[in-house]
BAZAFI-554851 format. One record per residue: residue in three letters; x negated, y negated, z of N, C-alpha, C, O, CB in turn. Coordinates in steps of 0.02 Angstrom, whole numbers, plus 50000, padded with zeros to 5 digits. Atoms other than C-alpha are relative to their C-alpha. Glycine has a CB too. Layout:
% residues N
ALAXYZXYZXYZXYZXYZ;...
This chain:
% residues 257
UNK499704996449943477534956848109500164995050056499794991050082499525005650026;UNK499865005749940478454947348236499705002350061499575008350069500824998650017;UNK500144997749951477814945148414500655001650031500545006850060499574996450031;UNK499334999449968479554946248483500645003149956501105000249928500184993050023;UNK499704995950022480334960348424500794999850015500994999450073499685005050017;UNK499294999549974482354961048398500355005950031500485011250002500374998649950;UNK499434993649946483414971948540500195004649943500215003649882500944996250046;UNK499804994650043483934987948482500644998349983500984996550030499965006850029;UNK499245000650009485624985648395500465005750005501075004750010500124997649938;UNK499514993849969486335003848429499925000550073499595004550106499815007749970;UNK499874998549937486775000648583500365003550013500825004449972500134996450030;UNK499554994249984487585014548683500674996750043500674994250099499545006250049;UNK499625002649983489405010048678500495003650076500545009750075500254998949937;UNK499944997749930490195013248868500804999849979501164995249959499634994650074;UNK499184999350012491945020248845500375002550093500035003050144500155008549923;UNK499635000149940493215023448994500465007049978500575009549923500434992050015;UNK499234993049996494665039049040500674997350004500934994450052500035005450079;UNK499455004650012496155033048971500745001650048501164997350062500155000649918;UNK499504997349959497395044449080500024997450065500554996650095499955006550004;UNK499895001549919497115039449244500254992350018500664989650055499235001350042;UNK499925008749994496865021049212500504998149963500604992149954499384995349975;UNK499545005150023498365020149113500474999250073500654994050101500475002649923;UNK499715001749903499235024349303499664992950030499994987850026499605007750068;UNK500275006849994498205010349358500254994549975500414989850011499484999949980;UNK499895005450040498614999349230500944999350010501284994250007499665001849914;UNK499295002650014500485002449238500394997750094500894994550111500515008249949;UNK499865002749940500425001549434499724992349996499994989450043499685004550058;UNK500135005050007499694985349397500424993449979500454987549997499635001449973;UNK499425004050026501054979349294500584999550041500974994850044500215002649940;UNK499365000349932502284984549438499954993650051500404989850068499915007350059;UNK500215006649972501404971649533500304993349994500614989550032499454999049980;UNK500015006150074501494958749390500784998250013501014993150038499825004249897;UNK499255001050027503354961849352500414999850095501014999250104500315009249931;UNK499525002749946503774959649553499874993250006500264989550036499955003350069;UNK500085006849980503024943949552500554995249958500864990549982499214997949987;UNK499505000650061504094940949384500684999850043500954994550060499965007249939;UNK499345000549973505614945449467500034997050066500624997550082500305006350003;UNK499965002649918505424937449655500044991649940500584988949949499045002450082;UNK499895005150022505184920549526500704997849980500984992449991499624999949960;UNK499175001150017506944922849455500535002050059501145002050051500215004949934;UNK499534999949977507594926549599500295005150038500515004750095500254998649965;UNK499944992050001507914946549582499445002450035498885004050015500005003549928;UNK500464997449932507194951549750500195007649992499615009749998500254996350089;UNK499794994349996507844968649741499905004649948500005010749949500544999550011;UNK500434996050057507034972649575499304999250022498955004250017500084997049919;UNK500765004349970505354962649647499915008150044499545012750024500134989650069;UNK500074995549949505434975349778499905008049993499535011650026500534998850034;UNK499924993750017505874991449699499395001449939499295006549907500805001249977;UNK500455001950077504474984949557499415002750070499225008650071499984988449947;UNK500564996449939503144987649728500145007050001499665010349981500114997250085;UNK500174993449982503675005049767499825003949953499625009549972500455002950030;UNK499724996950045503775010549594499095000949989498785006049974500654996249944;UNK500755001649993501835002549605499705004150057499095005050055499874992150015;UNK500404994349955501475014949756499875006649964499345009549954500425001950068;UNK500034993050030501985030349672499535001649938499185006549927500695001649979;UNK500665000450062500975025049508499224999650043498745003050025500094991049941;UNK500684999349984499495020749626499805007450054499245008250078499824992650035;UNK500124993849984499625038049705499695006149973499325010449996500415001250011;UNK500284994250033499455048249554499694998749959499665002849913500355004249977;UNK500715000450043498025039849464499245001950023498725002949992499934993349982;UNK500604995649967496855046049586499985008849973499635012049933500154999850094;UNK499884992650008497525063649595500015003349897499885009049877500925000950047;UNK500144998950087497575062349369499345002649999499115007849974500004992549948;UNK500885001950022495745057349384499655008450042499175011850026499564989250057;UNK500394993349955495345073049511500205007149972499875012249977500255000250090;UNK499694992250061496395087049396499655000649962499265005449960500675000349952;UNK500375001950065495685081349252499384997649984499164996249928500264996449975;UNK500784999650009493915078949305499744992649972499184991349949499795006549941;UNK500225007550043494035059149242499704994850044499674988950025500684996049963;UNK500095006849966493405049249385499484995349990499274997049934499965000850062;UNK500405006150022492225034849367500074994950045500594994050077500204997349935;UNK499955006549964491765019149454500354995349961500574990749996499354997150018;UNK499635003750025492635010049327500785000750005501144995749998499795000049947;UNK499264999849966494395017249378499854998950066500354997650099500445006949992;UNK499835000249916493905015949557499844991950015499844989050069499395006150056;UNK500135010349993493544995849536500494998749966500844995450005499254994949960;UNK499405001050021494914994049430500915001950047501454998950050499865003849939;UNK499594999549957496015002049543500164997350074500694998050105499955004650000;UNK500055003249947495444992049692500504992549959501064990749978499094999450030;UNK499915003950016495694977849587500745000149974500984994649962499534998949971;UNK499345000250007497484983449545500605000250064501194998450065500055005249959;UNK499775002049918497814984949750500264995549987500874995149978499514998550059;UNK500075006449972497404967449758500424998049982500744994050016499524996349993;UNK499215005350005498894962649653500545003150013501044999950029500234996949929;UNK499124994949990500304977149673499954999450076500174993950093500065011049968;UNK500145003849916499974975349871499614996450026499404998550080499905003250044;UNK500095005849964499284960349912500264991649988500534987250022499395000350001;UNK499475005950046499854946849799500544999150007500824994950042500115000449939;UNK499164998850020501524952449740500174999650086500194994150115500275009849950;UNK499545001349924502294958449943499974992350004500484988850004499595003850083;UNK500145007949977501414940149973500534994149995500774990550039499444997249957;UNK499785004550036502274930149851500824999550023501244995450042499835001749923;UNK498964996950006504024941549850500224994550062500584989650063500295012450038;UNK499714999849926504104939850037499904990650016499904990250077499405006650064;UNK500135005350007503824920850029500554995949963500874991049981499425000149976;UNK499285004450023505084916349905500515003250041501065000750048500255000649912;UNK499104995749984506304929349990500074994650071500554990950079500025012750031;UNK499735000249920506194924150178499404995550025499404995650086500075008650048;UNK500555001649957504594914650222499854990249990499514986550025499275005649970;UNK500085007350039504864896050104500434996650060500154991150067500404999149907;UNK499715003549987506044889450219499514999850092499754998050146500805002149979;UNK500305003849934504644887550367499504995949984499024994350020499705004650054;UNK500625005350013503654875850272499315003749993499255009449970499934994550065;UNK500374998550004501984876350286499505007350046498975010150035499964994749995;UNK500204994149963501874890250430500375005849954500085011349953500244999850084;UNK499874993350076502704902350288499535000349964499235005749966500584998849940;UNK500794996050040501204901850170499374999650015498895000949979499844998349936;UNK500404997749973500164901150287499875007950030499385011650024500004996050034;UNK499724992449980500864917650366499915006149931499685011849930500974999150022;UNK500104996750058500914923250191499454998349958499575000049901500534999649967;UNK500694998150002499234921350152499505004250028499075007950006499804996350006;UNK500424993549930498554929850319500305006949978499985011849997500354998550109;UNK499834993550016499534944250248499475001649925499045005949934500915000449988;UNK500335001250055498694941650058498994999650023498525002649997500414992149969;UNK500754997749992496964939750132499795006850056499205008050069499604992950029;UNK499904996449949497274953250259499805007949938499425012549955500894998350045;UNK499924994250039497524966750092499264997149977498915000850012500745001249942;UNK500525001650018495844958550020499405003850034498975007750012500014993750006;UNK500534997149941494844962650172499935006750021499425009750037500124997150062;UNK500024993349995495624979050193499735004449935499295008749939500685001750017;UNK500604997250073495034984650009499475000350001499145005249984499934996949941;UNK500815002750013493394975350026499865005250070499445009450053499764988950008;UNK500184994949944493224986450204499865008049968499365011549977500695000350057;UNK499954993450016493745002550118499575003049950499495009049940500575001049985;UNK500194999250058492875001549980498925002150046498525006850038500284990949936;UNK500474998849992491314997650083499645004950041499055006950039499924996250003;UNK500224995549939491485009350243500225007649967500265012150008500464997850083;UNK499714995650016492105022750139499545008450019499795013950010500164997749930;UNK500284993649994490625036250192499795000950074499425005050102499415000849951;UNK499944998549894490905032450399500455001550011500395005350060499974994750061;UNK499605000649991492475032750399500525007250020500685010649971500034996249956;UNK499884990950007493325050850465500494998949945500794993849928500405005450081;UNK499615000450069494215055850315500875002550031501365004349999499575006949928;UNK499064995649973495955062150423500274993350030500824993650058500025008750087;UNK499755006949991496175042950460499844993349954499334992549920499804998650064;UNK500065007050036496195027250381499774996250051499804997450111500684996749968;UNK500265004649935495405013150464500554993849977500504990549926498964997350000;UNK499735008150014496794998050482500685004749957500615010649938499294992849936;UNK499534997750037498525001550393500125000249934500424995349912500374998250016;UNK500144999150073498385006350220500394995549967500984994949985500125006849974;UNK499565006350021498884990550097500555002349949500944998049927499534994049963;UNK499184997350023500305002650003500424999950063500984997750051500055008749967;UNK499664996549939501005007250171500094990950045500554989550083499325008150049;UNK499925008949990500874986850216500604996049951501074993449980499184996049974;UNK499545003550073501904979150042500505006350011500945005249969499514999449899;UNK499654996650008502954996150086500464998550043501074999350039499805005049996;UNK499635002749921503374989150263500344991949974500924990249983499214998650082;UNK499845007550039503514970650175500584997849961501014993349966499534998949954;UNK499085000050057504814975150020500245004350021500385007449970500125001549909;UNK499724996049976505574987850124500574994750045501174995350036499505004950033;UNK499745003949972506204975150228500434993649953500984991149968499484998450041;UNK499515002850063506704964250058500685005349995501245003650015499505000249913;UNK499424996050039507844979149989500445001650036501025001050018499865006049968;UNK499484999449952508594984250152500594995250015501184996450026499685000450053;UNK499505005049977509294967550188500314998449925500854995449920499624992850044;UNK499415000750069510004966350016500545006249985501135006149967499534999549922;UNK499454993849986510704983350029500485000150037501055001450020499795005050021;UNK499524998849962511434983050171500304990950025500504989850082499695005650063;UNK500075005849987511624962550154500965000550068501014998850127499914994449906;UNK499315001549981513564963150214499845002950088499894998750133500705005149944;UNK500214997949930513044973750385499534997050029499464997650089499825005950006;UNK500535004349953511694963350431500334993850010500314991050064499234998449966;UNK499665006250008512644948850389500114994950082499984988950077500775002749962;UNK500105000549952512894945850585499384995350022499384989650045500035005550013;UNK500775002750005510934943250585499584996949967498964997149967499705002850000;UNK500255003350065510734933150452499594995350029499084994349997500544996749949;UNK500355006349998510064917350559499155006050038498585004050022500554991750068;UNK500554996150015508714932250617499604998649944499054995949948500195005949995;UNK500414997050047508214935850457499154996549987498655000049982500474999549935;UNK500495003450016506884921450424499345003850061498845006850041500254991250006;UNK500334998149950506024926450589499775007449982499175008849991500414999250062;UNK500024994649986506164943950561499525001549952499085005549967500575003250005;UNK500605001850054505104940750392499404997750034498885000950037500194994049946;UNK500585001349970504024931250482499405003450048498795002450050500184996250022;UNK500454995049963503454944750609499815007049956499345010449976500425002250071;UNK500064994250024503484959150495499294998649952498885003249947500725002249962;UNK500225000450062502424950050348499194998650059498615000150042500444993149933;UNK500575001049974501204944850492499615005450047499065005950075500094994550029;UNK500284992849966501124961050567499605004349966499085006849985500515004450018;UNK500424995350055500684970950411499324997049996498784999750005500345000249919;UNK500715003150021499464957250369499334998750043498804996450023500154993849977;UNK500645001049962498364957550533499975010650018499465012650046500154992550090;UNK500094995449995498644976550542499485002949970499085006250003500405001649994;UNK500164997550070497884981050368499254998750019498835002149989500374995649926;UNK500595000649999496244972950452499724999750073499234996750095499864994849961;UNK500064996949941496504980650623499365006350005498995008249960500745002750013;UNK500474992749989495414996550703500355006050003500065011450003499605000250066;UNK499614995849985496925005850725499975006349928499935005749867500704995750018;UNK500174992950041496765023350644500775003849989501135006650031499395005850054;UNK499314995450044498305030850521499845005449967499575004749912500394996249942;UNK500024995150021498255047350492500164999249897500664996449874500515004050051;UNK500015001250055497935047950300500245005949946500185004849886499414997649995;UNK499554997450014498915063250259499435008849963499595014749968500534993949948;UNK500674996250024497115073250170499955006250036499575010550014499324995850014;UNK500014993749969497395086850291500715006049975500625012049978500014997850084;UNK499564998550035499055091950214499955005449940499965003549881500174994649985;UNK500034994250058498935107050106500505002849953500775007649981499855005350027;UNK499484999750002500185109249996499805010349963500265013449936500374992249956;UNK500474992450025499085129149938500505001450057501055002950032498915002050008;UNK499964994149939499635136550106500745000850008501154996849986499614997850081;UNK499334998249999501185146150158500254997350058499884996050105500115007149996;UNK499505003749953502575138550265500575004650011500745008149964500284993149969;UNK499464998149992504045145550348500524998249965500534992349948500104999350047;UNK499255001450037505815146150257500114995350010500204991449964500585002950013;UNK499425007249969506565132150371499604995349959499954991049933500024997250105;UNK500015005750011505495121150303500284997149909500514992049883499274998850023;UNK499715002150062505955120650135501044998349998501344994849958499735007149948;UNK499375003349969507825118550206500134993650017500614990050002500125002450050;UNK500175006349958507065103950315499864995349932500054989449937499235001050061;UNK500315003050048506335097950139500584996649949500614990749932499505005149968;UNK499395000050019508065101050046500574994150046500884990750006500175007650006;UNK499695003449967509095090250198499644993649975499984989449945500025002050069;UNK500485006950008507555075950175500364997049927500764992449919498955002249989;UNK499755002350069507885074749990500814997449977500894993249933499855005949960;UNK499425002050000509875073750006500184993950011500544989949981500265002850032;UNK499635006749972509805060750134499654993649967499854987849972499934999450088;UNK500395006950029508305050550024500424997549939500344991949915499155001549973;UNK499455001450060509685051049882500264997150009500204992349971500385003149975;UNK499345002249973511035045349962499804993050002499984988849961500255003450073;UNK500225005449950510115031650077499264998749979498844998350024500085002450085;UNK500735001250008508465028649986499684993150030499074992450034499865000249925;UNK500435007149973508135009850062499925001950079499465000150116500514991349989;UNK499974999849928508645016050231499455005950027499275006450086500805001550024;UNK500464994449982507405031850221499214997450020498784997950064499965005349934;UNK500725000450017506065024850147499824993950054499274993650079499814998349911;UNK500245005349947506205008450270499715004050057499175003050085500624995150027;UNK499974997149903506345019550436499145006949977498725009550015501335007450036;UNK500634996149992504925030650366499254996149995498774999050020500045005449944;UNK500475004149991503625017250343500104995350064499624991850076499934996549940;UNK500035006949913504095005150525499735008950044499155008850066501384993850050;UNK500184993849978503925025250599498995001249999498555002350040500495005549943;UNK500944998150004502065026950500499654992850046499244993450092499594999849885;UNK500005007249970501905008050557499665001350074499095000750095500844996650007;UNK500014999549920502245012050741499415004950000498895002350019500775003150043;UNK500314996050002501305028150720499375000150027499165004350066500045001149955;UNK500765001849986499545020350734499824997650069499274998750095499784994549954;UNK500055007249967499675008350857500385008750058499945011950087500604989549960;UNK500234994849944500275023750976499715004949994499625008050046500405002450031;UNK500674997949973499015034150932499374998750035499055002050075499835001149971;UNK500445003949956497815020750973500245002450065500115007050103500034991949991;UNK499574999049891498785020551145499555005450030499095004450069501135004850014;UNK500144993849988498455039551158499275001150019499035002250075500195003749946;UNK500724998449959496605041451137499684993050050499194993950085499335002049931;UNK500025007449973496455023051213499845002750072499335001450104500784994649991;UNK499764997149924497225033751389499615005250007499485006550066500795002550012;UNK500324994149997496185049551347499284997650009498825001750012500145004649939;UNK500725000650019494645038751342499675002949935499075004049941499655002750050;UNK500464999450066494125043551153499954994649963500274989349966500205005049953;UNK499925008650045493605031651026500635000249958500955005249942499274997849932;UNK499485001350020494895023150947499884997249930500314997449886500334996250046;UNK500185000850091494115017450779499925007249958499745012349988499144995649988;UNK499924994850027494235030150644499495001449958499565004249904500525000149975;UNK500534996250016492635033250613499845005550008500215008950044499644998450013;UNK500194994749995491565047950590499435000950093498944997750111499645000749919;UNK500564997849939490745055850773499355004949997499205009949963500405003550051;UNK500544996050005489265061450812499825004650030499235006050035499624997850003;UNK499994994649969489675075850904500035002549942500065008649936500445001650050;
């Protein structure tokens, strides 16, 4: 009889929920494939490859909460798919697009944005049970890479009308990519949308109001979706203001009233 008995060999094998995390996984690849395309060149796929990576990282949560699949292993995996669909990728895009030609204050700038989405994950992840749940603390790092390649696709869209502002442009990269990136690990509090019901009844108009929205996001989708993220952007930063003047706190934590 041995003294040192061998480990059990039926170990209990640890399986995962394949639905949610394939969202995960394919917002992941959106990431991947902007970094892919900002290398060749194709900023305007790079870019549209990020949003395509918001909407996938939107509804792998909401999969996992229908369908009863959540797990710490999609919710670390999904952090960990942040880190490259908005923090990396915007980083990189926005670097080859508009940020290489300041030398070494470009990836520096574009790093402070890249460690900026790091810190905001590693925050969220850890303050996640102070935090009031009707705000975000700092500007959420989709709503950051949304402000980032929003600003890629626009100026390729509308390259001929900006054209004017072209010796802008480098600059205009430069404040935007460094704005998101010290925002994301700001105190400023963004309404996080969780109050939103979509159960409850609404007046007529708005589904009119909803009908106009959708026309004009057809038509003008770079110009919507830009002016609706610099809007959420601004958003924070004068709410701060607001309770700032009202005297309430201005971090978006939970109170103890």
């Amino acid at each position: 009889m041995s003294l040192n008995p061998k480990p059990s060999l039926n170990l209990r094998r640890q399986g995962i929920y394949l639905l949610p995390n394939l969202f995960t996984l394919a917002a992941l690849f959106g990431g991947f494939y902007a970094i892919v395309q900002a290398m060749n060149g194709k900023f305007e796929h790079a870019a549209l490859a990020i949003f395509a990576s918001m909407i996938l990282d939107g509804l792998d949560g909401r999969v996992a909460r229908m369908t009863h699949t959540q797990s710490e292993f999609g919710a670390q995996f999904d952090s960990l798919s942040d880190m490259v669909s908005f923090g990396v990728a915007p980083a990189l895009v926005m670097y080859s697009w508009g940020l290489s030609s300041f030398g070494k204050l470009g990836w520096a700038v574009a790093f402070i944005y890249c460690a900026g989405a790091a810190l905001r994950l590693a925050r969220f992840n850890t303050n996640i049970a102070v935090v009031d749940k009707r705000f975000f603390q700092g500007l959420p790092s989709p709503a950051a890479a949304a402000l980032v390649a929003g600003l890629v696709w626009i100026n390729i869209e509308y390259h001929d009308d900006l054209s004017p502002l072209a010796e802008l442009l480098p600059y205009t990269a430069l404040f935007f990519t460094l704005f998101a990136g010290l925002t994301m690990v700001s105190n400023v509090p963004y309404w996080s949308f969780k109050e939103l019901h979509m159960r409850k009844t609404v007046p007529f108009v708005s589904l009119l109001i909803a009908t106009l929205v959708l026309v004009i996001g057809a038509s003008r989708p770079a110009l919507v979706l830009f002016s609706f993220f610099i809007c959420y952007a601004a958003s924070g930063y004068l709410y701060w203001l607001w309770r700032l003047i009202k005297k309430q706190p201005v971090a978006a934590v939970k109170s103890d009233k």
